[in-house]
ZADO-1210 file (C-alpha; in nm, 4 decimals, padded with zeros to 6 digits):
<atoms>
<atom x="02.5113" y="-00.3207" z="00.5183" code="UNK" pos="1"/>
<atom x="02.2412" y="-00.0538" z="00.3974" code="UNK" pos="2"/>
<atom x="01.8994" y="-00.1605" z="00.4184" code="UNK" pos="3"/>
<atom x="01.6196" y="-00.0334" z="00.1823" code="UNK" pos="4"/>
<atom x="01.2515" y="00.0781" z="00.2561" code="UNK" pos="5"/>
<atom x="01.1901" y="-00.2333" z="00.0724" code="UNK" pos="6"/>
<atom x="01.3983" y="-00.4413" z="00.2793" code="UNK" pos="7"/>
<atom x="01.6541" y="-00.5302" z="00.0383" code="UNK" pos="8"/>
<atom x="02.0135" y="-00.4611" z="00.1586" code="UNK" pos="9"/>
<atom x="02.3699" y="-00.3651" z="-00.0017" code="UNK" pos="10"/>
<atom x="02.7106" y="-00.3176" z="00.1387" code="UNK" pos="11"/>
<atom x="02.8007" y="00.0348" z="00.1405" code="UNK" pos="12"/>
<atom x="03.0776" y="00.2389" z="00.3113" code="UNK" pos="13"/>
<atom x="02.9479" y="00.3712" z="00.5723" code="UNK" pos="14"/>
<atom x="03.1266" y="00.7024" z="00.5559" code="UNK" pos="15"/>
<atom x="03.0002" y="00.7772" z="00.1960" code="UNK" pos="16"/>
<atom x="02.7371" y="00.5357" z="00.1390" code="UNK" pos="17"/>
<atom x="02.4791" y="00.6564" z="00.3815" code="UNK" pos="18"/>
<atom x="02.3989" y="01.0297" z="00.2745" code="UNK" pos="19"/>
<atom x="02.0494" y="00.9639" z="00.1155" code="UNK" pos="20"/>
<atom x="01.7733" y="01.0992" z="00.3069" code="UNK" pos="21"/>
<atom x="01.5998" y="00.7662" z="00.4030" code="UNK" pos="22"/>
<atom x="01.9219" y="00.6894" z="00.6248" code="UNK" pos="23"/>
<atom x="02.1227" y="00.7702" z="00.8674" code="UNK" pos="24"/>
<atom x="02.4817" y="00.7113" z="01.0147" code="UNK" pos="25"/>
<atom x="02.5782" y="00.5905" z="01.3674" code="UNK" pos="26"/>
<atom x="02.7662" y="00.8991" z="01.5446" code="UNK" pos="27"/>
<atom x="03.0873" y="00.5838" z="01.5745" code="UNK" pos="28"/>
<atom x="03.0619" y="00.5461" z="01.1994" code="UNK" pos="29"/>
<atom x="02.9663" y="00.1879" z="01.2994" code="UNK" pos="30"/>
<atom x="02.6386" y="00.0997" z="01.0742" code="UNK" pos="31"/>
<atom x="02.3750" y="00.2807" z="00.8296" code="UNK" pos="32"/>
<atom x="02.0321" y="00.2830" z="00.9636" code="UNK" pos="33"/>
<atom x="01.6880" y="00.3020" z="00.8061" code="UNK" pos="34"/>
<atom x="01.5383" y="00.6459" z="00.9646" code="UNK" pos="35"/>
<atom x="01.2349" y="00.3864" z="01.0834" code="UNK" pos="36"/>
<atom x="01.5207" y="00.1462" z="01.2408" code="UNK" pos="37"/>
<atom x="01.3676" y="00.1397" z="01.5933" code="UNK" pos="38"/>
<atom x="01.5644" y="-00.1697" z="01.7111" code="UNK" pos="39"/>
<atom x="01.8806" y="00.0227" z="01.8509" code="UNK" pos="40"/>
<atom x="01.9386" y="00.0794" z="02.1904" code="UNK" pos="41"/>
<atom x="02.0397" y="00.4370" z="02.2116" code="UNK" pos="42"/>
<atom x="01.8066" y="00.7184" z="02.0845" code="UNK" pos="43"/>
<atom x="02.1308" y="00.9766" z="01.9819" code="UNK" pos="44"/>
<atom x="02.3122" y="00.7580" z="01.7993" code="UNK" pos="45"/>
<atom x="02.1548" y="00.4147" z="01.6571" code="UNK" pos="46"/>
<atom x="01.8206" y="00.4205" z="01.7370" code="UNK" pos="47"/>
<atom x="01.5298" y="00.5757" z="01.4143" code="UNK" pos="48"/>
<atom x="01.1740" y="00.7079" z="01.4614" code="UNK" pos="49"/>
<atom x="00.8919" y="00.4765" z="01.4089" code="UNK" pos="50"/>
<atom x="00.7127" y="00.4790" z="01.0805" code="UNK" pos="51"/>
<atom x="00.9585" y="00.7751" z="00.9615" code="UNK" pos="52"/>
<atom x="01.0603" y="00.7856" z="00.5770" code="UNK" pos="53"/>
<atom x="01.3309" y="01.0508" z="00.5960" code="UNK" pos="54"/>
<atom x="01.5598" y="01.1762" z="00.8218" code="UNK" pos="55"/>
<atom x="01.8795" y="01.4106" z="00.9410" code="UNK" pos="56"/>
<atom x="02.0946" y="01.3694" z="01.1738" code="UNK" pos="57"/>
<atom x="02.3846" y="01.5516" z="01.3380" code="UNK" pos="58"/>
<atom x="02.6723" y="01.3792" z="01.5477" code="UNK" pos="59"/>
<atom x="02.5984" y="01.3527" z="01.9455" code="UNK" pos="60"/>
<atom x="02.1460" y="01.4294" z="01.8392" code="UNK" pos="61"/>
<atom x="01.9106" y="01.1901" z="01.8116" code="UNK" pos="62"/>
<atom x="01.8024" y="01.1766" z="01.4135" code="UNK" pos="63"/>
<atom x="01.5091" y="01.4225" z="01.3313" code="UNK" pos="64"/>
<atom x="01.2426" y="01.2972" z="01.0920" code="UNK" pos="65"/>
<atom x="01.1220" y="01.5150" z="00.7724" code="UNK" pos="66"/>
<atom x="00.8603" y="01.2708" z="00.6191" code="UNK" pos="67"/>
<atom x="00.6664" y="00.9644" z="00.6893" code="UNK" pos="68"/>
<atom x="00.6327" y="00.6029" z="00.5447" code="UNK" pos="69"/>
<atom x="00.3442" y="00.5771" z="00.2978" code="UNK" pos="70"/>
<atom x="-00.0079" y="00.5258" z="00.5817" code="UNK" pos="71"/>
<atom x="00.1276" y="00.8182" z="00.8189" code="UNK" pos="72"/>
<atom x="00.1243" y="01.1557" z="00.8751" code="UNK" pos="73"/>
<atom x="00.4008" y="01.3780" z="00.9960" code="UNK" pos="74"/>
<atom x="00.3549" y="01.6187" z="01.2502" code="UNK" pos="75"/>
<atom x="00.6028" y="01.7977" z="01.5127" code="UNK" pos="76"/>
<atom x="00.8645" y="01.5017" z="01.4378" code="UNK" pos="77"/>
<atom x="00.6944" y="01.1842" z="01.4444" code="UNK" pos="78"/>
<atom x="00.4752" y="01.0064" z="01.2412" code="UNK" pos="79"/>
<atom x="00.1105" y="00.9121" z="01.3182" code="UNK" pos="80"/>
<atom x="-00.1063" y="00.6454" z="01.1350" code="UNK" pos="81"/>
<atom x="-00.3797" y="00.7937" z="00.8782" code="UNK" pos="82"/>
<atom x="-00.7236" y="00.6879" z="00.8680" code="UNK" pos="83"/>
<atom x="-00.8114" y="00.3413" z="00.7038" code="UNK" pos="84"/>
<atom x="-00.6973" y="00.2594" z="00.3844" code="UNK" pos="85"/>
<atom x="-00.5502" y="00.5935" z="00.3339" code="UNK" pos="86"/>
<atom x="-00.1652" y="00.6034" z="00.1152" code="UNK" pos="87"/>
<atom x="-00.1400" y="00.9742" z="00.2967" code="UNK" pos="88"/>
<atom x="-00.3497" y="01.1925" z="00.4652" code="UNK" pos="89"/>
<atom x="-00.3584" y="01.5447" z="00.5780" code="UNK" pos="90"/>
<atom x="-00.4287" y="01.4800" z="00.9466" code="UNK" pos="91"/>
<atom x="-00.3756" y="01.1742" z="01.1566" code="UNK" pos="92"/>
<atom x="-00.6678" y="00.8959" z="01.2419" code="UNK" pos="93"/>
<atom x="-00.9489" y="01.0695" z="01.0587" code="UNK" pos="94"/>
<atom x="-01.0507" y="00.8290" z="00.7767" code="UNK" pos="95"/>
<atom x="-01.2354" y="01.1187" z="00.5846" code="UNK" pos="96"/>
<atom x="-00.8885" y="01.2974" z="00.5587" code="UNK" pos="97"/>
<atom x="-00.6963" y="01.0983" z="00.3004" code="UNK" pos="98"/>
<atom x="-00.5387" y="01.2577" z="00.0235" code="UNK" pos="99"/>
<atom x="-00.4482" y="00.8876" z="-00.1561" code="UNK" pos="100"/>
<atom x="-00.5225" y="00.5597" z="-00.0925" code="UNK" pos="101"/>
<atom x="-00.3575" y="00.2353" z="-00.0621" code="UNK" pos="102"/>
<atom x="-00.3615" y="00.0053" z="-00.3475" code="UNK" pos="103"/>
<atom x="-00.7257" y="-00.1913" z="-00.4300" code="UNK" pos="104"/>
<atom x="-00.9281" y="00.1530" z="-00.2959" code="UNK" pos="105"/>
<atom x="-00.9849" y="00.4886" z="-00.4374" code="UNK" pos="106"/>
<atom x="-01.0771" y="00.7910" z="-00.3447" code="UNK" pos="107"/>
<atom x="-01.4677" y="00.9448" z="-00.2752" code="UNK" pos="108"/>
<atom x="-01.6111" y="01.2728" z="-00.1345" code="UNK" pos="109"/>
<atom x="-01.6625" y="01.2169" z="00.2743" code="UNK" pos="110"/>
<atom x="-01.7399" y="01.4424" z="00.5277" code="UNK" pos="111"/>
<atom x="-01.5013" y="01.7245" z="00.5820" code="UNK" pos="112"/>
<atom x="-01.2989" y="01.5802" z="00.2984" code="UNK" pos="113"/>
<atom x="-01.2145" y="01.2169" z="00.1161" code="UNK" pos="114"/>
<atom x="-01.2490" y="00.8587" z="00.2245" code="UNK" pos="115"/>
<atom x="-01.0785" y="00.5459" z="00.0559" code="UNK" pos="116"/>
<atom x="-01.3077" y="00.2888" z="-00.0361" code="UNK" pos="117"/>
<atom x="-01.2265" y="-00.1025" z="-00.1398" code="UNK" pos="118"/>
<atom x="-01.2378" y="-00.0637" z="-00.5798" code="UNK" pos="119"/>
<atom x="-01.5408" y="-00.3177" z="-00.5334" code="UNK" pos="120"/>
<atom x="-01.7495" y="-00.1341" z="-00.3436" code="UNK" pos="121"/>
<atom x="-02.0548" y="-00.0837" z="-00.5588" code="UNK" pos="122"/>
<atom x="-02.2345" y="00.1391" z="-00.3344" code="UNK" pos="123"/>
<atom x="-01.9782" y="00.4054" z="-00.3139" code="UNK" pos="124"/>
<atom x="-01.9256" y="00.4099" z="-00.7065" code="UNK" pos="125"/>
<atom x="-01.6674" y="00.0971" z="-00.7080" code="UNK" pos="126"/>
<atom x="-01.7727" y="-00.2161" z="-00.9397" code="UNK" pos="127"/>
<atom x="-01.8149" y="-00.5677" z="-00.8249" code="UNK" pos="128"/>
<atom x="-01.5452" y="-00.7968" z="-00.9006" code="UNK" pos="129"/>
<atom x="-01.2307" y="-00.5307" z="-00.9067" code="UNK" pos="130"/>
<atom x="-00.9539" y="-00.5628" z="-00.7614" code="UNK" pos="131"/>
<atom x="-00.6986" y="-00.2795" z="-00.8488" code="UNK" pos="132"/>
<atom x="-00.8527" y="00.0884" z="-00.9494" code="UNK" pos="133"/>
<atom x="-00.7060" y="00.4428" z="-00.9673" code="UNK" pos="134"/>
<atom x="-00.9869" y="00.7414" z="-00.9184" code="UNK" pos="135"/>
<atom x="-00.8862" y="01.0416" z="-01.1042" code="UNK" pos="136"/>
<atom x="-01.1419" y="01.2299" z="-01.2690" code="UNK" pos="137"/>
<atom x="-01.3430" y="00.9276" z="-01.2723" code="UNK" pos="138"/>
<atom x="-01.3042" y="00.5907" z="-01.1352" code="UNK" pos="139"/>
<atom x="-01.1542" y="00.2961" z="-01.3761" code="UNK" pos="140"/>
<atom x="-01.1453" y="-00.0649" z="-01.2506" code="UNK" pos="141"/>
<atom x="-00.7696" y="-00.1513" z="-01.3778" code="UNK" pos="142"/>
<atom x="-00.7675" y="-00.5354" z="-01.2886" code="UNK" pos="143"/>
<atom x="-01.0414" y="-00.7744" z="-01.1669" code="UNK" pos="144"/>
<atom x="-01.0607" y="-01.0325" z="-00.8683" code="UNK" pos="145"/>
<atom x="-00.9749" y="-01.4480" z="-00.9512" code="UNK" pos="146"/>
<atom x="-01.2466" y="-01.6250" z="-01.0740" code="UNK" pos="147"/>
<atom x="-01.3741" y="-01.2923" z="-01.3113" code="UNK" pos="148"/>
<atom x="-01.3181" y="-01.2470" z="-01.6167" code="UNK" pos="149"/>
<atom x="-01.1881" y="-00.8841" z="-01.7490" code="UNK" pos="150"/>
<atom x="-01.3734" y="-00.7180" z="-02.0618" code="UNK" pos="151"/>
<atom x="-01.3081" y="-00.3179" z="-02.2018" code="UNK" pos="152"/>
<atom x="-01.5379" y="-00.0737" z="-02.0720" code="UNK" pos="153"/>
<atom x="-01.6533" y="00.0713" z="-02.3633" code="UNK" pos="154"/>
<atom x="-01.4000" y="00.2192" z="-02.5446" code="UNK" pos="155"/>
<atom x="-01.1594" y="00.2893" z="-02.2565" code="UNK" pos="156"/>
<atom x="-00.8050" y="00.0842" z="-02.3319" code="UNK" pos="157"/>
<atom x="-00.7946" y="00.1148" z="-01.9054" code="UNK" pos="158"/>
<atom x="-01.0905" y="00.0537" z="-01.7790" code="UNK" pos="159"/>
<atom x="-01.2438" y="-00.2937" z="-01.7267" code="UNK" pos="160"/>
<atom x="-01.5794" y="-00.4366" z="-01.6095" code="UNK" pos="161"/>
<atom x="-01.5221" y="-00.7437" z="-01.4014" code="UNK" pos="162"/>
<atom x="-01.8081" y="-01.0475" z="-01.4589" code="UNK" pos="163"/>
<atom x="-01.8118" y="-01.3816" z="-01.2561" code="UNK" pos="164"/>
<atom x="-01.6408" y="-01.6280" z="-01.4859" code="UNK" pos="165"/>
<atom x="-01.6628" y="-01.9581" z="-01.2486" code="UNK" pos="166"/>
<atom x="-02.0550" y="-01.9571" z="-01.1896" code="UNK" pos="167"/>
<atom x="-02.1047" y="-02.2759" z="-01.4818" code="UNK" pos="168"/>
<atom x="-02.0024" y="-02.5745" z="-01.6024" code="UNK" pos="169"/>
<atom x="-01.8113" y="-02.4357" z="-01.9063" code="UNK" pos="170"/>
<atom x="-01.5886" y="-02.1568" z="-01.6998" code="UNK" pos="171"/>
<atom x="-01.3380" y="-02.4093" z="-01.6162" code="UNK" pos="172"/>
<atom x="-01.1706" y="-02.7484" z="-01.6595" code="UNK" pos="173"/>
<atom x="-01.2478" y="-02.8595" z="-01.2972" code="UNK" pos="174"/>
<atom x="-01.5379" y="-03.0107" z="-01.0708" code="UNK" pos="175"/>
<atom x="-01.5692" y="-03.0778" z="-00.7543" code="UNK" pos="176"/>
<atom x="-01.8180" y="-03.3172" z="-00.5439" code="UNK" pos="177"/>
<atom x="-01.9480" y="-03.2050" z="-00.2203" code="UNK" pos="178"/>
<atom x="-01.9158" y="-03.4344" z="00.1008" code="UNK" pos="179"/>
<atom x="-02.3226" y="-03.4783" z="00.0142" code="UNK" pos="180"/>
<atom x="-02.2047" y="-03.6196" z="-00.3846" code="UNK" pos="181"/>
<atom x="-02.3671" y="-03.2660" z="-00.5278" code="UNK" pos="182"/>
<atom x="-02.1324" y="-03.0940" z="-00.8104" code="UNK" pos="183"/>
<atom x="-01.9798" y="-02.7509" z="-00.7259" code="UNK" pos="184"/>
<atom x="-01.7814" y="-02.6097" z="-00.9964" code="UNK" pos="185"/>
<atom x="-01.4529" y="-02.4794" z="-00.8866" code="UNK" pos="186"/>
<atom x="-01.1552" y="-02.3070" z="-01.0473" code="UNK" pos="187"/>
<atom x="-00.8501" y="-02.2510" z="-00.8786" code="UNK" pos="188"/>
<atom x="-00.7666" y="-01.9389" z="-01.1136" code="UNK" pos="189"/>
<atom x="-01.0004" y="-01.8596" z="-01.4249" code="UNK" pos="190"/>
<atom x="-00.8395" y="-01.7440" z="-01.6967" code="UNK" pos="191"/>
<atom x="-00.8261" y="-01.3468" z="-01.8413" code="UNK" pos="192"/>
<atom x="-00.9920" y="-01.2948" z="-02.1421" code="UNK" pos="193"/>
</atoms>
């Protein structure tokens, strides 16, 4: 059984079926394992390197890692988390080193490099309600939050502002009384428009 980086598995020969670069093969020919497989018990011939993407390995050695998992940084072998809410970086722990960010931030000028912020962060050039953005050249807010409602930014086909869409009685089909008997008006999921 060959397991993928996202966890889904097929059954492989071992002896051809693990040559990609995100795997490698037990020195016994026994198994395939993930090159982030930590859960072996012996370091040269079962056992992967934590957080590592890709990987070689040569009979009787302990695999050797070439690349780390999306959030890390490689360096001399091993892979070291990158700063918050960075997709990669280009050095470990510093959050004003990210070269991408993970999905729902984007990228803005820092010190001594780039920082990802959340898409809704209005102060650092985000917009309130978004949810999913992608930062270019400039920033465009690609999907909005639950409970906003989605309208075209101009003339952009991409880019969306985000407006509260559950804030009155006619947002949604739903109402809800408060332990005191007042009205709150609630919606599970308002709809896009």
């Amino acid at each position: 059984v060959k397991t993928a980086l996202d966890g889904t598995t097929t059954c492989v020969d071992v002896a051809t079926g693990c040559t990609d670069a995100n795997h490698f093969k037990a020195d016994d020919d026994s198994a395939c394992y993930l090159c982030s497989d930590t859960s072996g018990d012996n370091p040269t011939t079962n056992k992967g390197i934590a957080q590592c993407k890709a990987c070689t390995k040569q009979k009787g050695a302990a695999p050797e890692c070439s690349a780390c998992l999306d959030g890390y940084f490689f360096s001399q072998g091993s892979c070291s988390a990158c700063g918050a809410n960075c997709a990669t970086c280009s050095e470990a722990t510093n959050p004003n080193k990210c070269l991408s960010c993970k999905a729902g931030y984007f990228l803005v000028d820092a010190e001594g490099g780039k920082k990802c912020v959340a898409c809704d962060s209005i102060p650092d050039g985000g917009r309130e309600g978004c949810s999913a953005c992608s930062n270019t050249d400039t920033f465009k807010c690609t999907n909005c939050k639950p409970n906003y409602r989605r309208q075209l930014n101009g003339d952009a086909s991409d880019d969306y502002t985000c407006t509260r869409a559950c804030e009155d009685p006619t947002a949604c089909d739903a109402i809800v009384l408060g332990a005191s008997g007042e009205m709150t008006y609630y919606c599970s999921q308002c709809r896009q428009q």
